[in-house]
C-alpha positions, 0 to 999 in steps of 0.5 A: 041819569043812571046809564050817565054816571056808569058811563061817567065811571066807566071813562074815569076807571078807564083814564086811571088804567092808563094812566097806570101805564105812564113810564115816568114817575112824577107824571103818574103820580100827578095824572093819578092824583088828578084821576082819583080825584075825579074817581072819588067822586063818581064812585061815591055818585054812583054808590048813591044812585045805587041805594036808590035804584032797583036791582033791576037797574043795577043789574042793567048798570052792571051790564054796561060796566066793562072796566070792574072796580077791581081792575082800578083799585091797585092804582088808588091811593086809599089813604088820600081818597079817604083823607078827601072825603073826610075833608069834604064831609068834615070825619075822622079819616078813619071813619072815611075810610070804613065807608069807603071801604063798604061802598067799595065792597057793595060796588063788586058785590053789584057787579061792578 
């Protein structure tokens, strides 16, 4: 299930960079907004199996990981990401915004 969600991350980081490559406005907005949907959502799986896995697996995930978190995070929108996942956890945007922001940092320090 590991090398499935790092797989999984790895197709929606890479459809976000593209997307960032769409010349026209109101269709970058709309792919990106879709994306980071989908974005949002594998990241915080992946955080998940993360806290869960050796470092060992981590290590090994990292490995696999050609496309690094912070290739993709200038075209997220932070604020809407966190504004979703306060609205699926039922917080405070800002306390969203602080887990995301440690999720984030434990992804590149693992490598990601």
């Amino acid at each position: 299930m590991q090398n499935q969600i790092v797989t999984f991350e790895q197709q929606v980081n890479a459809a976000l960079l593209q997307a960032g490559r769409i010349v026209n406005p109101a269709s970058q907005q709309h792919a990106l907004a879709a994306i980071e949907a989908v974005g949002t959502v594998v990241n915080s799986i992946l955080a998940l199996v993360q806290s869960v896995s050796s470092k060992a697996a981590v290590a090994q995930m990292t490995v696999v990981a050609p496309i690094k978190l912070a290739q993709v995070l200038p075209y997220m929108n932070e604020i809407e990401t966190a504004k979703m996942v306060a609205q699926h956890y039922g917080e405070p945007v800002a306390l969203a915004r602080v887990q995301m922001a440690t999720a984030e940092q434990n992804e590149m320090v693992a490598g990601f």
